[in-house]
DSSP file (Angstrom, degrees, kcal/mol; ACC not computed):
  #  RESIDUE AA STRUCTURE BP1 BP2  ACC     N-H-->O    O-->H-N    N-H-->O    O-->H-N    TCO  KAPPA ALPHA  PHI   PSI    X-CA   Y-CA   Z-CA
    1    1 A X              0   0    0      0, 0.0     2,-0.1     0, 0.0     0, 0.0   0.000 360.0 360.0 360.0 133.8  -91.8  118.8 -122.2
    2    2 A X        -     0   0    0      1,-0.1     2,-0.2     2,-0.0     0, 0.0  -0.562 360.0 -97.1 -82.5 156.2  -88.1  117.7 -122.2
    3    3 A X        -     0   0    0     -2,-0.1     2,-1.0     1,-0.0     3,-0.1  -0.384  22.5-138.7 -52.2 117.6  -85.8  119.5 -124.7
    4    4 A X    >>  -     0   0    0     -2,-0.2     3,-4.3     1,-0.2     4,-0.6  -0.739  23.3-176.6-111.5  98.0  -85.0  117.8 -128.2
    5    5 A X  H 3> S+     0   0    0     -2,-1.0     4,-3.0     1,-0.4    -1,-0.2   0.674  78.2  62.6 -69.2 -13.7  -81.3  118.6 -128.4
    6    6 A X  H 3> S+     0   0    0      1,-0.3     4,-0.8     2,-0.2    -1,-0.4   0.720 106.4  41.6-105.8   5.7  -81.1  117.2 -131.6
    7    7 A X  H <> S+     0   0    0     -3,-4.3     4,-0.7     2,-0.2    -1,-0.3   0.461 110.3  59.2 -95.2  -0.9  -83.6  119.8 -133.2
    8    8 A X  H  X S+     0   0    0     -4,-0.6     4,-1.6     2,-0.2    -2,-0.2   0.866 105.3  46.8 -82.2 -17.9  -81.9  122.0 -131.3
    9    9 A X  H  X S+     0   0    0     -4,-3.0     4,-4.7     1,-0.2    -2,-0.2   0.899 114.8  47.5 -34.7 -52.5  -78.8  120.8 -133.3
   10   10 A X  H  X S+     0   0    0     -4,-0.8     4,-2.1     1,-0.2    -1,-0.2   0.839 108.6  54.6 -78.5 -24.4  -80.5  121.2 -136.4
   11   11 A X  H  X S+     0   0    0     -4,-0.7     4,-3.0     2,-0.2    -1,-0.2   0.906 105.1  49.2 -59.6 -58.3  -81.6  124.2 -135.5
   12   12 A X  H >X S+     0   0    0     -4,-1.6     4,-2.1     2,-0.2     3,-0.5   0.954 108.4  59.3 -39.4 -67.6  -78.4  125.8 -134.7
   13   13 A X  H >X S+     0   0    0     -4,-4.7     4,-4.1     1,-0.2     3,-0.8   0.940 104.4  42.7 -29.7 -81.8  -77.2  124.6 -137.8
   14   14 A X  H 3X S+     0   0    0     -4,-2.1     4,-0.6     1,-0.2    -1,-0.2   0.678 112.6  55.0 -51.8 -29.5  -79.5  126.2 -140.2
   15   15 A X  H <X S+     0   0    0     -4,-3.0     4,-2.1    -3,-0.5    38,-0.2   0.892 116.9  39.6 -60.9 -37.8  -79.3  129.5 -138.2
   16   16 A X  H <X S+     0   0    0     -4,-2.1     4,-2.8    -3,-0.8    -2,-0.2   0.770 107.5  56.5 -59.7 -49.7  -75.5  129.4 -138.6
   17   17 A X  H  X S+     0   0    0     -4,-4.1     4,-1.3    -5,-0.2     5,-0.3   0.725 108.8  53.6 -82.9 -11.9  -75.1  128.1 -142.0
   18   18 A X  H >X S+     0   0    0     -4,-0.6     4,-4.1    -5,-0.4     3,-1.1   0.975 108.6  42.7 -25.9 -97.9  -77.2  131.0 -143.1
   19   19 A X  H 3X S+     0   0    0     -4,-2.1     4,-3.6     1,-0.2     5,-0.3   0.913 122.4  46.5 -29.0 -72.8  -75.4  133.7 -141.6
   20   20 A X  H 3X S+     0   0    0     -4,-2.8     4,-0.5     1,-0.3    -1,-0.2   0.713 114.7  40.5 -24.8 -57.6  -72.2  131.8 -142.9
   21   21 A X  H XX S+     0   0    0     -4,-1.3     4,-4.1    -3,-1.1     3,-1.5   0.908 119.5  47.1 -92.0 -46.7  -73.0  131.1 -146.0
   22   22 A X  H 3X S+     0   0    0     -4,-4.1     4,-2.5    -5,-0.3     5,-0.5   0.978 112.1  58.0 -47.1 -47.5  -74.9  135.1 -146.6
   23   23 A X  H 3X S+     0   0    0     -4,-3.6     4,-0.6    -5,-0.3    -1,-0.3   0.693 110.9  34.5 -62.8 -25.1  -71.7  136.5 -144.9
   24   24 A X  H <X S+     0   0    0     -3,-1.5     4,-1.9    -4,-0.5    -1,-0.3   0.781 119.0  53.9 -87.7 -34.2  -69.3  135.0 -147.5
   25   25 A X  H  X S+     0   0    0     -4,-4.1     4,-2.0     1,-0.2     3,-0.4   0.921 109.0  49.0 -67.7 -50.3  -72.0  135.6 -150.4
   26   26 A X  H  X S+     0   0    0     -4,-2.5     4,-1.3    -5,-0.3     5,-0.3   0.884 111.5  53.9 -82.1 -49.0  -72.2  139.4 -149.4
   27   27 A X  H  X S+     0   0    0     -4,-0.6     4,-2.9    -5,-0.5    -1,-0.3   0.895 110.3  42.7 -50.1 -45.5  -68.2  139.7 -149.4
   28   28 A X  H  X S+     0   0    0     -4,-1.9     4,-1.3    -3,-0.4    -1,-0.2   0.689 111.5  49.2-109.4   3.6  -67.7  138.6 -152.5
   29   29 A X  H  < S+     0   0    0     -4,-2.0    -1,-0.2    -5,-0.2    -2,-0.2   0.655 113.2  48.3 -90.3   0.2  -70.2  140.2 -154.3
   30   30 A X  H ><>S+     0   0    0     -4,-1.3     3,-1.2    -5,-0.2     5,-0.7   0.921 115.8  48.1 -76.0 -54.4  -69.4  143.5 -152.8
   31   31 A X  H ><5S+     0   0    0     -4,-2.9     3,-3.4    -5,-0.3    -3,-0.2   0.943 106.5  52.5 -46.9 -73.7  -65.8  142.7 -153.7
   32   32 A X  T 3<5S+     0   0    0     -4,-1.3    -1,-0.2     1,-0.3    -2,-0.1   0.608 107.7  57.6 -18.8 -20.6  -66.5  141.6 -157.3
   33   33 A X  T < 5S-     0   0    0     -3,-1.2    -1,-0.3     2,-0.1    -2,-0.2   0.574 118.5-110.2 -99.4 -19.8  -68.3  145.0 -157.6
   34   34 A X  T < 5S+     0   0    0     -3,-3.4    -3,-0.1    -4,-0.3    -2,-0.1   0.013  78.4 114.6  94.3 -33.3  -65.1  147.1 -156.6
   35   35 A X      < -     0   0    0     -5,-0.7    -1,-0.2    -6,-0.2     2,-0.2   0.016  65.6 -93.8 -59.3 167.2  -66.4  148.2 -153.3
   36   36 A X        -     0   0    0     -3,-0.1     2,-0.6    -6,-0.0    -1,-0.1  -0.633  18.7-137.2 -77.8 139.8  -65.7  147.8 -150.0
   37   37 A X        -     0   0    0     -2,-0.2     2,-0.2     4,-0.1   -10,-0.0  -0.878  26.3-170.6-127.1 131.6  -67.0  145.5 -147.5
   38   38 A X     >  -     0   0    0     -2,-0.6     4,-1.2     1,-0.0     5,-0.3  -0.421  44.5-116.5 -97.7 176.2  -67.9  147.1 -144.1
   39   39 A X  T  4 S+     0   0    0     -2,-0.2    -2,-0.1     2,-0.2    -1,-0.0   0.229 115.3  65.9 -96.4  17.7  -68.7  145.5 -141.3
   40   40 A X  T  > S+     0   0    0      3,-0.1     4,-4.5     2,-0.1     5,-0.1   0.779 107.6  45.5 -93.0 -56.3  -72.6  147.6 -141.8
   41   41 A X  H  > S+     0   0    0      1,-0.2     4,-2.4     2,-0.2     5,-0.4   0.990 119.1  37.5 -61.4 -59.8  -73.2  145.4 -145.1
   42   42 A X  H  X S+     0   0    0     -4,-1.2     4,-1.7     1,-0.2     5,-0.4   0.951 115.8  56.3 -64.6 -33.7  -72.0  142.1 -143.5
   43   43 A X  H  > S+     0   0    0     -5,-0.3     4,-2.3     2,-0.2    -1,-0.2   0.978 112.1  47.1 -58.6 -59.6  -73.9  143.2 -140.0
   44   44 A X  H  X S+     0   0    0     -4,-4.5     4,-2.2     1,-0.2    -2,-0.2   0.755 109.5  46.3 -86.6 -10.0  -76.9  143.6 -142.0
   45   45 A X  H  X S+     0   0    0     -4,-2.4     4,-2.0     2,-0.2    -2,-0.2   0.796 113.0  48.9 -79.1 -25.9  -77.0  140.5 -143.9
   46   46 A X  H  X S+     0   0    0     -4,-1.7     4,-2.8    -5,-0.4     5,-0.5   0.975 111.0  53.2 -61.3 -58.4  -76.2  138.3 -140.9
   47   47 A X  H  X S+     0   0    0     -4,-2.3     4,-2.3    -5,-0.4    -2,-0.2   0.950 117.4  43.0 -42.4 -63.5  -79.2  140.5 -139.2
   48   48 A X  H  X S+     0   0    0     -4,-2.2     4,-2.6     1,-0.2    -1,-0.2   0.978 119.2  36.6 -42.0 -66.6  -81.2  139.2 -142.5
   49   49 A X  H  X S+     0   0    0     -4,-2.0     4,-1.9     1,-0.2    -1,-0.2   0.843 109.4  57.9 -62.4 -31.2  -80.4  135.9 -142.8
   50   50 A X  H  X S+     0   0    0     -4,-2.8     4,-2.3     1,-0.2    -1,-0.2   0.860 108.4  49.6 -93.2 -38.7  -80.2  134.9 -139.3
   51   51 A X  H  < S+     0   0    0     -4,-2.3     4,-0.3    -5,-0.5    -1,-0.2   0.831 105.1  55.0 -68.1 -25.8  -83.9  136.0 -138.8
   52   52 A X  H  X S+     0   0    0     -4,-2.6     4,-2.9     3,-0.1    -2,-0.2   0.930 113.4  47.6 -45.2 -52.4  -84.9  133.9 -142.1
   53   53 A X  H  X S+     0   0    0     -4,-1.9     4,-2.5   -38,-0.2     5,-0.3   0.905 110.6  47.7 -56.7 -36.7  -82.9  130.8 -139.7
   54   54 A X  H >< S+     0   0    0     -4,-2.3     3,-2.0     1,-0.2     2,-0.3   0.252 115.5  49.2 -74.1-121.1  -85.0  131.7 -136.3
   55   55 A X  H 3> S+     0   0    0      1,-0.3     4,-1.1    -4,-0.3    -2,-0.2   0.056 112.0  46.5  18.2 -71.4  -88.2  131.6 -138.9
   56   56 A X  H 3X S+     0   0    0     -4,-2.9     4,-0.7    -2,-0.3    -1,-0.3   0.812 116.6  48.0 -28.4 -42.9  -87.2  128.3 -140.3
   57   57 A X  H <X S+     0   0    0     -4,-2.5     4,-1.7    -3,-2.0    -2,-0.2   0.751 110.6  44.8 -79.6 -46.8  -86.7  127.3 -137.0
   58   58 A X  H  > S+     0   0    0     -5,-0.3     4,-0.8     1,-0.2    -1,-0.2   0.683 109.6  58.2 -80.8  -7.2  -89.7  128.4 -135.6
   59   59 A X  H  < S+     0   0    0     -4,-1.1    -2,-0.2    -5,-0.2    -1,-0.2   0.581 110.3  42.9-104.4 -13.8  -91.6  127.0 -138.4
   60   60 A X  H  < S+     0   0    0     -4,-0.7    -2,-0.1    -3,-0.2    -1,-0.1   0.637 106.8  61.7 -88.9 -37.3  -90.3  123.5 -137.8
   61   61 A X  H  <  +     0   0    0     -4,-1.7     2,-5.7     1,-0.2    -2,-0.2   0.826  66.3 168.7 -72.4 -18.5  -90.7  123.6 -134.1
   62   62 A X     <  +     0   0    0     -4,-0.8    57,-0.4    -5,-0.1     2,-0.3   0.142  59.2  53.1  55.6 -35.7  -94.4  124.1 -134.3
   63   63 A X  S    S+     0   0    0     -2,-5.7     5,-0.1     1,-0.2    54,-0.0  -0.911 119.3  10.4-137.7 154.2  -95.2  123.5 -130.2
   64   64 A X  S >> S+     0   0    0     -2,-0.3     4,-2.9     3,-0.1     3,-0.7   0.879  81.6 178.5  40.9  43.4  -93.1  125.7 -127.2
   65   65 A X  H >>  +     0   0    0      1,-0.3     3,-3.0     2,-0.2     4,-1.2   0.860  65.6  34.1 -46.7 -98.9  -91.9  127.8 -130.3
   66   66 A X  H 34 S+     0   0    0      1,-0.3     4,-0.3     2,-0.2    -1,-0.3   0.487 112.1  53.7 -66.2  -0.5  -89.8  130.3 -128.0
   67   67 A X  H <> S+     0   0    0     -3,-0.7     4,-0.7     2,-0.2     3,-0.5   0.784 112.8  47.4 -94.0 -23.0  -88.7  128.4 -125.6
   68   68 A X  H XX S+     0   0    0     -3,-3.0     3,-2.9    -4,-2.9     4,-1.9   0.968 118.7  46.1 -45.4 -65.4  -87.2  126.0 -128.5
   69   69 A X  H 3< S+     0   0    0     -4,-1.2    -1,-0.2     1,-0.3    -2,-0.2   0.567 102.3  57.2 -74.7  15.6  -86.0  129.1 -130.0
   70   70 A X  H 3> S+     0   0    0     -3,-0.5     4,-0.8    -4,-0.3    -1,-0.3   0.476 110.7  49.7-107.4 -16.4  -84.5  130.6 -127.0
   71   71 A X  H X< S+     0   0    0     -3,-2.9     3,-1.5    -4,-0.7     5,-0.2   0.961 108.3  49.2 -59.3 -71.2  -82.5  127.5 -126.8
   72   72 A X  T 3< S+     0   0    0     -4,-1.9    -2,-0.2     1,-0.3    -3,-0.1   0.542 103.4  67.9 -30.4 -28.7  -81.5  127.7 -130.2
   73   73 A X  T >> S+     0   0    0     -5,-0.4     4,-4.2     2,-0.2     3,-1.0   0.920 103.1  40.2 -64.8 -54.1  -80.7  131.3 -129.2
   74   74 A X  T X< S+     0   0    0     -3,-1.5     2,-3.8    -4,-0.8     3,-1.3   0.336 108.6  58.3 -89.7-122.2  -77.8  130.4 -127.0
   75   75 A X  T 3> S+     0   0    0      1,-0.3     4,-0.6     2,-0.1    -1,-0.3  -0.104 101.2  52.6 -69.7   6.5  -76.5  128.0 -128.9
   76   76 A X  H <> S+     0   0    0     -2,-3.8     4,-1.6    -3,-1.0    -1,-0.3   0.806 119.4  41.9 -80.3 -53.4  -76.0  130.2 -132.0
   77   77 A X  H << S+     0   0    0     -4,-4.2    -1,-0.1    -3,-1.3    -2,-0.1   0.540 107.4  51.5 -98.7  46.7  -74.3  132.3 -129.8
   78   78 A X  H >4 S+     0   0    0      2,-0.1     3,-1.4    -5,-0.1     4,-0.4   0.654 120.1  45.4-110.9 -40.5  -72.4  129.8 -127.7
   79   79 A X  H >< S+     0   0    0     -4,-0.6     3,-0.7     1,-0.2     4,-0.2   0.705 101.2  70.1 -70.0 -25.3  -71.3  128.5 -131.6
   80   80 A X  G >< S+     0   0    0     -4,-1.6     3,-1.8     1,-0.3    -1,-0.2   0.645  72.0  80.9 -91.0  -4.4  -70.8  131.8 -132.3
   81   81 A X  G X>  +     0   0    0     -3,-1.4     4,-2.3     1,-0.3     3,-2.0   0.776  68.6  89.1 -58.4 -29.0  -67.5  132.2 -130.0
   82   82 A X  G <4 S+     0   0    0     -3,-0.7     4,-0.3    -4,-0.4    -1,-0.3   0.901  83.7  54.8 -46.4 -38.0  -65.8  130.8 -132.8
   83   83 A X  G X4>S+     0   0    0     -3,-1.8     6,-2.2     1,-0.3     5,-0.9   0.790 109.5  48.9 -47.2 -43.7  -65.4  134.7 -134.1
   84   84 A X  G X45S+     0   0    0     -3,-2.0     3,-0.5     1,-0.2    -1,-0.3   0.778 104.7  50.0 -78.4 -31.9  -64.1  135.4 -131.2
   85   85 A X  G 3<5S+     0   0    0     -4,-2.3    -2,-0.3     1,-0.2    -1,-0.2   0.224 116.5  49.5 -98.1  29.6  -61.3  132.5 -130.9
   86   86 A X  G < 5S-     0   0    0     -3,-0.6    -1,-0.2    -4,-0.3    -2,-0.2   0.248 112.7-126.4-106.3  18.6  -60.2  133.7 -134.8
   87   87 A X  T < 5S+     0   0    0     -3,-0.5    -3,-0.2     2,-0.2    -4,-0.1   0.290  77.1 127.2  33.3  27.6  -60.1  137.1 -133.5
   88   88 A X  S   <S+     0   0    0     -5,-0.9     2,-0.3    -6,-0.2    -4,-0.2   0.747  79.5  31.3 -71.1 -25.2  -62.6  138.4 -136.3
   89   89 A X  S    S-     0   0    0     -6,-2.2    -2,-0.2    -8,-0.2    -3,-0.1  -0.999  88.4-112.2-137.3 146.8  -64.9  140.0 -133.2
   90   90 A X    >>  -     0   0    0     -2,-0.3     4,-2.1     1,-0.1     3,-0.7  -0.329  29.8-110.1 -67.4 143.7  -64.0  141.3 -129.9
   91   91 A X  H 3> S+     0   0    0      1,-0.3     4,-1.3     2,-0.2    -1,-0.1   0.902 116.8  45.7 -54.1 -47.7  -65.0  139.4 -126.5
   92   92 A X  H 3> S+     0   0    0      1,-0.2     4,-0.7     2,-0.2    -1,-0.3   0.806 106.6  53.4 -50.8 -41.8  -67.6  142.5 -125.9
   93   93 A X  H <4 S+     0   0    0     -3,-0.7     4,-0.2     1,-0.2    -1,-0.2   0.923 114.6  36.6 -69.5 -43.7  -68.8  142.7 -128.8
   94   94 A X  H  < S+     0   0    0     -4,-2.1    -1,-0.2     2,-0.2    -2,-0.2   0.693 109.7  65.3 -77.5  -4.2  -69.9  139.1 -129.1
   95   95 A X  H  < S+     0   0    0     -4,-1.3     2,-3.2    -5,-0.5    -2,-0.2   0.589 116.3  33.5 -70.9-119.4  -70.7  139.4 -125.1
   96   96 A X  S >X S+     0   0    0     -4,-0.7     3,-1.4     1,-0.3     4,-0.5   0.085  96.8  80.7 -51.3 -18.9  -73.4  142.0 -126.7
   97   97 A X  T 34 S+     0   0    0     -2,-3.2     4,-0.5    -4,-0.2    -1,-0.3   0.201  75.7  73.2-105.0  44.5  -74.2  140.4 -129.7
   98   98 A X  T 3> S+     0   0    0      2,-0.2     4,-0.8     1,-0.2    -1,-0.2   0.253  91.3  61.4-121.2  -4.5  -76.7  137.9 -127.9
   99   99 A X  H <> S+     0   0    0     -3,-1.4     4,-2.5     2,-0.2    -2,-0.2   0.912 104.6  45.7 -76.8 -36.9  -79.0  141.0 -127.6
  100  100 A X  H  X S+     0   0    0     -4,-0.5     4,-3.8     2,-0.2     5,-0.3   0.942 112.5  52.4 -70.9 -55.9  -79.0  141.0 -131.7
  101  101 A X  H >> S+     0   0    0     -4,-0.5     4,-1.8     2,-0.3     3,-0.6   0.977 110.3  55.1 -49.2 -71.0  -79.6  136.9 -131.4
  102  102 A X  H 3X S+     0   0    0     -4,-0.8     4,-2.2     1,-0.3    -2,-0.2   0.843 103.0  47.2  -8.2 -93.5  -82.3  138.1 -129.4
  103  103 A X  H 3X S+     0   0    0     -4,-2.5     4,-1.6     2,-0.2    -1,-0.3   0.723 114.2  44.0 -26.4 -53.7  -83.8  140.3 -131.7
  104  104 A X  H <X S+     0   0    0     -4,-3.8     4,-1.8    -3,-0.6     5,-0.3   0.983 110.7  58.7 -61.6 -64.1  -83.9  137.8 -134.9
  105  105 A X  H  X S+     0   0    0     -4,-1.8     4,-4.0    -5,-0.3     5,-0.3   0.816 112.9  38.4 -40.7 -55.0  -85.1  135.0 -132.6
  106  106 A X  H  X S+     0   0    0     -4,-2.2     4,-2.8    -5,-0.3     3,-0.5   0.927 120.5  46.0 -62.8 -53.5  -88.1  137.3 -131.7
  107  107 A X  H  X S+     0   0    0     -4,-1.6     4,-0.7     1,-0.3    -1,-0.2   0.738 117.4  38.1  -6.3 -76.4  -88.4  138.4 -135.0
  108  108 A X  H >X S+     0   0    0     -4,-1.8     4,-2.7     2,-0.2     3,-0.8   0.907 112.0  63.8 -62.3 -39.5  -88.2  135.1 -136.9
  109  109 A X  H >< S+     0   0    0     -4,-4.0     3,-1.1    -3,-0.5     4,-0.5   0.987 104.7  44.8 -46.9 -86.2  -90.2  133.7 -134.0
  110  110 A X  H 3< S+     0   0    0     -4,-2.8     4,-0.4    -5,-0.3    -1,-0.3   0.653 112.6  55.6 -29.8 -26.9  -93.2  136.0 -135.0
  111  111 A X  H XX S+     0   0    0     -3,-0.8     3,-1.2    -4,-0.7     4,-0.6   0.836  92.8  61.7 -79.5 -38.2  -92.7  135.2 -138.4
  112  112 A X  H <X S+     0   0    0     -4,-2.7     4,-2.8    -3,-1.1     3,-0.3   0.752  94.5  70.4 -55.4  -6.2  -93.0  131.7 -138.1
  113  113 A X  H 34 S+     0   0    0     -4,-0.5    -1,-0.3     1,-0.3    -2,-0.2   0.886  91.5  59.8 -82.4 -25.5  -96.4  132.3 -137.0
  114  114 A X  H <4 S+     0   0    0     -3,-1.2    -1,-0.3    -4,-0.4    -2,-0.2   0.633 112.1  32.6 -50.6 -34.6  -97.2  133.3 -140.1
  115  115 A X  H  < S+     0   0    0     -4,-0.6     2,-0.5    -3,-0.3    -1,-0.2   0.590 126.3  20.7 -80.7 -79.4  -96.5  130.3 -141.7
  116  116 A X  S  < S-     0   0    0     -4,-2.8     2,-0.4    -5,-0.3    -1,-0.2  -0.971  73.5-141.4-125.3 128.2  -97.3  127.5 -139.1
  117  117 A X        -     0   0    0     -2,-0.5     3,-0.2    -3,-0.1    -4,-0.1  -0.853  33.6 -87.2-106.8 161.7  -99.4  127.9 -136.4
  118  118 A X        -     0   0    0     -2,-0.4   -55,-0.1     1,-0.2    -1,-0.1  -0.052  57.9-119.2 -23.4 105.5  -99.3  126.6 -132.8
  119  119 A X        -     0   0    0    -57,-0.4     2,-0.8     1,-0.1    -1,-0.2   0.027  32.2-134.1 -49.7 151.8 -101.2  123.0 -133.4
  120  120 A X        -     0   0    0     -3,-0.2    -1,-0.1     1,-0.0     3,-0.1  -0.812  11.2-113.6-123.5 163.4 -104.2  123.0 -131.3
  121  121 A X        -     0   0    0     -2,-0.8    -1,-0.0     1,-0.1     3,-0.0  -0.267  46.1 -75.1 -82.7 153.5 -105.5  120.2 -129.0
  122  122 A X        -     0   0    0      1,-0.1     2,-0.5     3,-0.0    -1,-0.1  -0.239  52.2-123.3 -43.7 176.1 -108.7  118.2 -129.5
  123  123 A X        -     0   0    0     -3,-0.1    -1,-0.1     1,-0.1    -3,-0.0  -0.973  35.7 -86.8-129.2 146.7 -111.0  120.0 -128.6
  124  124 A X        -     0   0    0     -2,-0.5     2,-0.3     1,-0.1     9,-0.1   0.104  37.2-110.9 -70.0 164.4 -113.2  118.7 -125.8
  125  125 A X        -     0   0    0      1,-0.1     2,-0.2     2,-0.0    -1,-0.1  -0.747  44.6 -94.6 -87.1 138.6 -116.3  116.4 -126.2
  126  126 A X        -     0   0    0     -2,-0.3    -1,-0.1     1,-0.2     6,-0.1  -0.299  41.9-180.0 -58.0 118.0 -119.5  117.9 -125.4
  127  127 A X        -     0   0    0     -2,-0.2    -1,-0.2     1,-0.0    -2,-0.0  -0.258  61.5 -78.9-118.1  55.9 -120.6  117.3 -121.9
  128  128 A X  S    S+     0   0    0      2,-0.0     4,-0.1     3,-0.0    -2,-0.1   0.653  74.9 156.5  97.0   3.0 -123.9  118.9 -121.4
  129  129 A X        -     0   0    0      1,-0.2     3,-0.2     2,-0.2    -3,-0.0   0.351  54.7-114.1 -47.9-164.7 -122.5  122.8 -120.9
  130  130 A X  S    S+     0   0    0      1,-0.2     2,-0.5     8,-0.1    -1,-0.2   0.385 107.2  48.7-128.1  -2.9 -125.0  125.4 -121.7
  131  131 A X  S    S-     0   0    0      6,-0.1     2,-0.3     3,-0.0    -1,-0.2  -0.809  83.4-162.6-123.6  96.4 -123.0  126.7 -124.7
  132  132 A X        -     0   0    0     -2,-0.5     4,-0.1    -3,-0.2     3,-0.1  -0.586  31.6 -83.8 -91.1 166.4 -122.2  123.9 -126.6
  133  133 A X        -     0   0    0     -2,-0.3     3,-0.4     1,-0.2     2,-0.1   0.248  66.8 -73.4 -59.3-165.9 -119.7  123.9 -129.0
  134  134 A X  S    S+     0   0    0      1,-0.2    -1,-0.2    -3,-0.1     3,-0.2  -0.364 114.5  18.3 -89.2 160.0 -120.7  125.2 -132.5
  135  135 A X  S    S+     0   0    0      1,-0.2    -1,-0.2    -3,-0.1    -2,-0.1   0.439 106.6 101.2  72.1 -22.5 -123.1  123.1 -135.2
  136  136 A X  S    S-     0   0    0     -3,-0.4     2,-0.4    -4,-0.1    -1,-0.2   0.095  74.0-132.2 -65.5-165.9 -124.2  120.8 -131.9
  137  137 A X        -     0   0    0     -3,-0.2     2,-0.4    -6,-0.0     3,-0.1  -0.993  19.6-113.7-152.2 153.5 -127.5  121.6 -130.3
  138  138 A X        -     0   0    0     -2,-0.4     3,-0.1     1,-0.1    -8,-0.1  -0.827  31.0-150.9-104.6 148.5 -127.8  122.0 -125.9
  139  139 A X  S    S+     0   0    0     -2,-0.4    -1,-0.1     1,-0.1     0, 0.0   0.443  88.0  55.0-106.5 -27.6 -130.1  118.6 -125.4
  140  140 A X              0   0    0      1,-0.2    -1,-0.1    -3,-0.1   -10,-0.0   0.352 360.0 360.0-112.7  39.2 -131.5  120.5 -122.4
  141  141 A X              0   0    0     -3,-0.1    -1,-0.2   -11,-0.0    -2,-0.1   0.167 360.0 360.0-111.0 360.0 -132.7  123.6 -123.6
């Protein structure tokens, strides 16, 4: 099955503008609060959020679920470089943080099963087996 880049767009998207949108929400309600915002709090809402996206994501892709989302995978973190060219994360650290991408993908992936499962295919017409499907009758028995 060829690749449908443009759910993998959308895909992207929605993992990203998660993360984005949780990562600003988590700042400034820490901030608002008096506290401090470590990079533990913001670490674990990305972690949160970004497994909600792979979930979405898996829940829309419905057929080749992980190999969609293992697309989806690298291109969150191929998108994700941007951190790196505004020097908010270090080259290593986002070199490493495509095991964490990893991690949601499987994560959300499993969840999505939850949700939608894998369509299944007709199922074949009975030709004369000796267990025929259920609610049918064997015509030569």
């Amino acid at each position: 099955m060829p690749i449908n880049w443009i759910a993998v767009a959308r895909d992207v998207s929605i993992v990203f503008g998660l993360v984005l949108v949780s990562s600003f929400a988590a700042a400034q309600l820490i901030q608002a609060t008096g506290e401090e915002v470590t990079a533990l709090v913001i670490g674990l809402s990305n972690f949160f959020w970004g497994t909600v996206g792979f979930t979405i994501s898996g829940c829309l892709a419905k057929t080749q679920r992980f190999k969609h989302l293992f697309i989806v995978a690298i291109g969150l973190w191929l998108v994700s470089f941007v951190n790196v060219a505004m020097g908010l994360t270090p080259v290593q650290v986002w070199a490493v943080g495509f095991l964490l991408i990893l991690l949601m993908m499987g994560l959300g992936g499993g969840l999505s099963y939850l949700f939608v499962r894998t369509p299944q295919g007709v199922q074949p017409a009975y030709n004369g087996q000796a267990n025929p499907p259920a609610g049918e009758s064997n015509p030569k028995n």
